[in-house]
C-alpha positions as a Markdown table, in Angstrom:
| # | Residue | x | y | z |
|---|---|---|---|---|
| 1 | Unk | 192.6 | -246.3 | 83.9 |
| 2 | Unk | 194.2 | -247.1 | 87.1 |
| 3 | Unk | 193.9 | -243.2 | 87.8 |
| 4 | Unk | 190.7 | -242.5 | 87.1 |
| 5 | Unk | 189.5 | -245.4 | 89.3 |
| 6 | Unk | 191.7 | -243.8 | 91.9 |
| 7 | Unk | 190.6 | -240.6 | 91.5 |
| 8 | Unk | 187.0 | -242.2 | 91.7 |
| 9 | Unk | 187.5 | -244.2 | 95.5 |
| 10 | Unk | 189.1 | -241.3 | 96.8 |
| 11 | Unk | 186.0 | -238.8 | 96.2 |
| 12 | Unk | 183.8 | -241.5 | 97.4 |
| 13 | Unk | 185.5 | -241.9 | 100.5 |
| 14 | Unk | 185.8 | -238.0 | 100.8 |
| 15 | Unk | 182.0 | -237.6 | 100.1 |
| 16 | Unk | 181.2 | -240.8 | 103.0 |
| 17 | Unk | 183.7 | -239.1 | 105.7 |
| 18 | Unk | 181.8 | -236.0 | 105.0 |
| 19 | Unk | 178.1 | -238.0 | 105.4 |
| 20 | Unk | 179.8 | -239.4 | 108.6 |
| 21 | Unk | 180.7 | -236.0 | 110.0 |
| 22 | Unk | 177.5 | -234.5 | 109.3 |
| 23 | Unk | 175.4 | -237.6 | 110.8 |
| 24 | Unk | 177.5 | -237.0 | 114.0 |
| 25 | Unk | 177.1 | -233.2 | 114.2 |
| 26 | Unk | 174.0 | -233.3 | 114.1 |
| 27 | Unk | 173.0 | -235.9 | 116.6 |
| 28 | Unk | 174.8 | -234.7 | 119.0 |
| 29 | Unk | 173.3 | -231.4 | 118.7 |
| 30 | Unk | 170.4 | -233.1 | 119.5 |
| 31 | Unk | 171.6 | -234.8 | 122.7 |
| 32 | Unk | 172.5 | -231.4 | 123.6 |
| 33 | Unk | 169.4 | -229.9 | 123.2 |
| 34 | Unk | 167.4 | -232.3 | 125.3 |
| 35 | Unk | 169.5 | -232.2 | 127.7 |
| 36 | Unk | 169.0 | -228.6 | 128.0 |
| 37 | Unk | 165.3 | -228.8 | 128.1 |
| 38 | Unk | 165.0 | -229.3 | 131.7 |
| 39 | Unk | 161.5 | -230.3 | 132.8 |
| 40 | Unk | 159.6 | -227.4 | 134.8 |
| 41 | Unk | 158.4 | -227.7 | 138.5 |
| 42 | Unk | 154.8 | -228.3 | 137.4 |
| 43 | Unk | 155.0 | -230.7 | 135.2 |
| 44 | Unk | 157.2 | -233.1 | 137.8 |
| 45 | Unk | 154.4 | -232.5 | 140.1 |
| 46 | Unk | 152.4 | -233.6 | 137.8 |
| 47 | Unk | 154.3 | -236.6 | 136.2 |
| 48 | Unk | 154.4 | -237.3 | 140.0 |
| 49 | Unk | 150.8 | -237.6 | 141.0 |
| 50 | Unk | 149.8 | -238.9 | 137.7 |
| 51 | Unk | 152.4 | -241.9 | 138.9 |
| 52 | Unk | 150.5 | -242.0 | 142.0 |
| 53 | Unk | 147.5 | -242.1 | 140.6 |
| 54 | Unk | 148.3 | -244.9 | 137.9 |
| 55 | Unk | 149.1 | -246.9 | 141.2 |
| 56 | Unk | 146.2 | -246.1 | 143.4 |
| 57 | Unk | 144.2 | -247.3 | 140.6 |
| 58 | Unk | 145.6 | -250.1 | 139.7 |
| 59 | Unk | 145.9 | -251.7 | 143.5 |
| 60 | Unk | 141.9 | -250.5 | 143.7 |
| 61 | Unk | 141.5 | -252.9 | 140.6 |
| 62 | Unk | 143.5 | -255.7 | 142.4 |
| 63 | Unk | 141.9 | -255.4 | 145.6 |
| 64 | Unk | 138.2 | -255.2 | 143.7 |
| 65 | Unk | 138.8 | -258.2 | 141.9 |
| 66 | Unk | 140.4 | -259.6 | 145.2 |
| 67 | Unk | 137.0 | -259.2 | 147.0 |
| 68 | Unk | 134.9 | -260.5 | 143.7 |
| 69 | Unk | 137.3 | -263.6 | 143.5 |
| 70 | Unk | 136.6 | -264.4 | 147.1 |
| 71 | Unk | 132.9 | -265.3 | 147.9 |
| 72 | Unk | 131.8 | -264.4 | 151.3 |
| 73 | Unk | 130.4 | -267.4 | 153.6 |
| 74 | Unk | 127.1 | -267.3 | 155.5 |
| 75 | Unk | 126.1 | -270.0 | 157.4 |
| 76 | Unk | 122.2 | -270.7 | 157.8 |
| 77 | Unk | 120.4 | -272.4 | 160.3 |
| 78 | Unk | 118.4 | -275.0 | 158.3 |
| 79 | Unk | 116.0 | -275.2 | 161.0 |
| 80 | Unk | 114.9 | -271.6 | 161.2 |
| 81 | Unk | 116.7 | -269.9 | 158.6 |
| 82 | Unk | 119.0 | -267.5 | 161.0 |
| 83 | Unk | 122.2 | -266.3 | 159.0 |
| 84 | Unk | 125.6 | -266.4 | 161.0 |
| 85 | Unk | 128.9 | -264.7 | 159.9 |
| 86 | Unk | 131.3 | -267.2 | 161.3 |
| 87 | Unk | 130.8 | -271.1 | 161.3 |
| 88 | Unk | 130.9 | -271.1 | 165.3 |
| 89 | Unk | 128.2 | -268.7 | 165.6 |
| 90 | Unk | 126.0 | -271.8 | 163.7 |
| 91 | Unk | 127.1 | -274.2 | 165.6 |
| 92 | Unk | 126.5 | -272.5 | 169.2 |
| 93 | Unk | 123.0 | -272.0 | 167.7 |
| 94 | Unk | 121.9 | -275.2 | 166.6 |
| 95 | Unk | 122.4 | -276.1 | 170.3 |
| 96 | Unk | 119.3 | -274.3 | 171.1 |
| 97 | Unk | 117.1 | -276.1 | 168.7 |
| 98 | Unk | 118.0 | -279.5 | 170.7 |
| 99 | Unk | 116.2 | -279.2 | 173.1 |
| 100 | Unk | 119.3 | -280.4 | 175.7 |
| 101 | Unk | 120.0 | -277.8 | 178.8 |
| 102 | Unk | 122.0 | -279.3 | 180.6 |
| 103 | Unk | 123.2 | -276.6 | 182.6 |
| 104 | Unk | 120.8 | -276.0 | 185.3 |
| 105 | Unk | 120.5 | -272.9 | 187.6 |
| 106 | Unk | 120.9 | -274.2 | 191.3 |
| 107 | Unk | 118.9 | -271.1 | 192.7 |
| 108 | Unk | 115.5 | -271.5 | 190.7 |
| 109 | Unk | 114.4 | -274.3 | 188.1 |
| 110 | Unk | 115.8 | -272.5 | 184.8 |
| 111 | Unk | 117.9 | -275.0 | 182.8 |
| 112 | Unk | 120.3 | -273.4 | 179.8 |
| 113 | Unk | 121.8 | -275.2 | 176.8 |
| 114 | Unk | 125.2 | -273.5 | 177.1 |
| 115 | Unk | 127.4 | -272.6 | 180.1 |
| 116 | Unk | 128.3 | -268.8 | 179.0 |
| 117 | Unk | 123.5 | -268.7 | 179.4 |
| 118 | Unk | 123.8 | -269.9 | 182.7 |
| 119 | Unk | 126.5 | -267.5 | 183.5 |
| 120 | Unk | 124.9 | -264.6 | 182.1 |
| 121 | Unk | 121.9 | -265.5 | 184.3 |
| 122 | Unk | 123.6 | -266.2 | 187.7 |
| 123 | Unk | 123.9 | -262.5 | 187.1 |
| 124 | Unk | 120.7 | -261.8 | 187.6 |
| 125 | Unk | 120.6 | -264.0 | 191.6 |
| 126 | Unk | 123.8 | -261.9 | 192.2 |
| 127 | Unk | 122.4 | -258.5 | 191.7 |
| 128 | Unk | 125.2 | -257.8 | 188.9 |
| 129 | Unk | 123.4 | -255.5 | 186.2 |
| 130 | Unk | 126.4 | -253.9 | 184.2 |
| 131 | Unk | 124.6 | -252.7 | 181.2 |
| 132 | Unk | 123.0 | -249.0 | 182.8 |
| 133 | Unk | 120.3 | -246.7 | 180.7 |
| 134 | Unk | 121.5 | -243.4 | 180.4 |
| 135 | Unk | 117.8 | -242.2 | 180.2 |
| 136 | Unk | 116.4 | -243.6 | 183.5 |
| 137 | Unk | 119.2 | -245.6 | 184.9 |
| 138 | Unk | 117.6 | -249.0 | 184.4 |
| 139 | Unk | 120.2 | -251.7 | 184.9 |
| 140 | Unk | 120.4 | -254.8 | 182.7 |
| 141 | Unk | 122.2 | -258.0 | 182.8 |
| 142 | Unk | 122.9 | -258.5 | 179.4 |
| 143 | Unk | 123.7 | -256.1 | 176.3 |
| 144 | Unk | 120.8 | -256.8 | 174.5 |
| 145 | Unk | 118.2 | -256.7 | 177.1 |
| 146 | Unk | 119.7 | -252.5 | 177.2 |
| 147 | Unk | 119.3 | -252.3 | 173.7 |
| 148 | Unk | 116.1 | -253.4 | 173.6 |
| 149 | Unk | 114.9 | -251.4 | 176.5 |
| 150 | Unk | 116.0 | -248.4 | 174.8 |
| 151 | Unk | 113.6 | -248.7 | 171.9 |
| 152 | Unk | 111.1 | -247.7 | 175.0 |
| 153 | Unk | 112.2 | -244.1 | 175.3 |
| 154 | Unk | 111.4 | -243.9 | 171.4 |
| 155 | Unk | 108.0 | -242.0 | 170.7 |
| 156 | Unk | 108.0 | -244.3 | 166.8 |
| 157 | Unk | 105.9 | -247.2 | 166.9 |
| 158 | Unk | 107.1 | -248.5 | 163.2 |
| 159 | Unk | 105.7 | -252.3 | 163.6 |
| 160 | Unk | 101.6 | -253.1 | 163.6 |
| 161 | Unk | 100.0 | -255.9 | 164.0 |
| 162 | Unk | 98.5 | -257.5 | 161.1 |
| 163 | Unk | 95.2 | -258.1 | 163.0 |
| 164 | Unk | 94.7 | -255.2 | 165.0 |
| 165 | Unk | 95.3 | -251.9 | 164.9 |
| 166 | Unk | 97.9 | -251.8 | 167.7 |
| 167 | Unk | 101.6 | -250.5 | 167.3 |
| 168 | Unk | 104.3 | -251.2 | 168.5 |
| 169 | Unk | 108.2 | -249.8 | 169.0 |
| 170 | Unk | 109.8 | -253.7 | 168.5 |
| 171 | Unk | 109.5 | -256.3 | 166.4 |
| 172 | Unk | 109.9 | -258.9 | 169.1 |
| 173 | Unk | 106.5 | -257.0 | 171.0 |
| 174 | Unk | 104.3 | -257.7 | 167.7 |
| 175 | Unk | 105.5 | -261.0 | 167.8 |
| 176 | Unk | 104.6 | -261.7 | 171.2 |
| 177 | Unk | 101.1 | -260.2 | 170.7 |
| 178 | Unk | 99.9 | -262.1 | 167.7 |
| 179 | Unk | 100.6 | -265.0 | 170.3 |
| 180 | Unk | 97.0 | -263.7 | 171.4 |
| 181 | Unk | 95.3 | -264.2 | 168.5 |
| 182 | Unk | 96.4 | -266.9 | 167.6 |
| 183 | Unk | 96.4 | -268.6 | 171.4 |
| 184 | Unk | 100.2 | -270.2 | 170.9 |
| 185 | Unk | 102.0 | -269.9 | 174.4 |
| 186 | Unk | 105.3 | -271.2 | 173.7 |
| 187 | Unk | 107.0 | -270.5 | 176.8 |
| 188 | Unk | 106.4 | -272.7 | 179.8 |
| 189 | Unk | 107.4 | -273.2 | 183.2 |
| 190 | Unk | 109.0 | -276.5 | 184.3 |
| 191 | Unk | 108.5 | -276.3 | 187.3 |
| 192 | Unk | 104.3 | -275.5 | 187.6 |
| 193 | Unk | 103.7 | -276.3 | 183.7 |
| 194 | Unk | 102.2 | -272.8 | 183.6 |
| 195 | Unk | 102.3 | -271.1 | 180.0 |
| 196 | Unk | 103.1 | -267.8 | 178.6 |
| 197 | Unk | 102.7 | -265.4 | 175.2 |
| 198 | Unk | 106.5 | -263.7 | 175.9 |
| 199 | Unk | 109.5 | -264.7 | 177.6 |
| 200 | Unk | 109.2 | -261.5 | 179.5 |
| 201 | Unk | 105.6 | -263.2 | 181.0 |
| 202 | Unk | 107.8 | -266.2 | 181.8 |
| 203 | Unk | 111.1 | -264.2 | 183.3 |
| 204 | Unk | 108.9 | -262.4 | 185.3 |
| 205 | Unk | 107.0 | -265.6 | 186.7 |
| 206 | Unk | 110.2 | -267.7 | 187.6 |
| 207 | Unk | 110.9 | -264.5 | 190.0 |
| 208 | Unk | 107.5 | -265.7 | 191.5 |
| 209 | Unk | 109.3 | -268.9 | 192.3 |
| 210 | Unk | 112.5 | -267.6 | 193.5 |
| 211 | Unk | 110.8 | -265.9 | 196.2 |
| 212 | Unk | 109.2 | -268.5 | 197.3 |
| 213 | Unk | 112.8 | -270.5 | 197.4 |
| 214 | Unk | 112.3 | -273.2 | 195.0 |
């Protein structure tokens, strides 16, 4: 009995070393064949820029929902409605609609609500036009005066008047003309009380002034 039990563990253990041997043959035949399967020049390239892509993308998506998360400010003039990017543009603004200039020209009677106006318009006593047309040479002494002025040499006339069949190159010009149908003239002198459609009509009449010396 004791034999045959004998007998019996010993071909178990036989048959388990030989399970053993087989398991480990065979795995690491495996090992050895991927090993040996070396990946080809394409398909790094392509495992490459797939990588790059994956990233690319996925910084896109966190920058997108960066933006989205983030509202954008504007800051509106509740007077007159005029949208400004930055907070300081709105407050420099409002100053206007005070009505307080109390920076005044001492060459002619022109009064300005903030000092960088006044300076801008000493400008025009000195003679200092920086801002040249490259059309006709015109000078200007501020940016925006050139830009509009450049809207001259264009042959469009996009803005009509409402009332009349006149055109116009700027949206600023219809605006002054409606000023004669409807009679407004907003822009006075304070010197003579004298009224005008345009600030142009008023520029050019302080000039008047100027040469007189007051």
């Amino acid at each position: 009995m004791v034999t045959i039990f004998f007998n019996f563990k010993q071909k178990c253990m036989d048959v388990d070393l030989k399970l053993r041997t087989l398991a480990s043959s065979a795995l690491v035949n495996k090992n050895l064949d991927i090993c040996s399967q070396k990946p080809s020049q394409h398909n790094k390239i392509t495992d490459l820029e797939t990588a790059k892509s994956n990233i690319i993308n996925n910084e896109n998506s966190t920058i997108q929902g960066f933006d989205k998360s983030i509202p954008k400010k504007k800051f509106q003039c509740e007077i007159c409605g005029r949208i400004f990017k930055m907070k300081a543009g709105l407050e420099n603004h409002i100053i206007t609609h005070s009505g307080l200039k109390p920076y005044p020209c001492k060459l002619c009677p022109k009064r300005y609500c903030r000092i960088e106006s006044l300076t801008i318009h000493m400008r025009s006593h000195a003679g200092i036009k920086p801002y040249v047309c490259e059309i006709c040479g015109k000078t200007s002494t501020k940016r925006q005066d050139l830009i509009r002025h450049m809207k001259i040499h264009s042959e469009e006339r996009n803005y009509a008047c409402p009332r009349c069949d006149r055109h116009f190159k700027r949206g600023s010009d219809v605006t002054s003309h409606m000023r004669t149908h409807t009679g407004s003239r907003p822009y006075g002198c304070e010197t003579c009380k004298k009224t005008y459609t345009s600030h142009s009509g008023l520029r050019k009449h302080y000039k008047s002034h100027c040469k007189r010396g007051l």
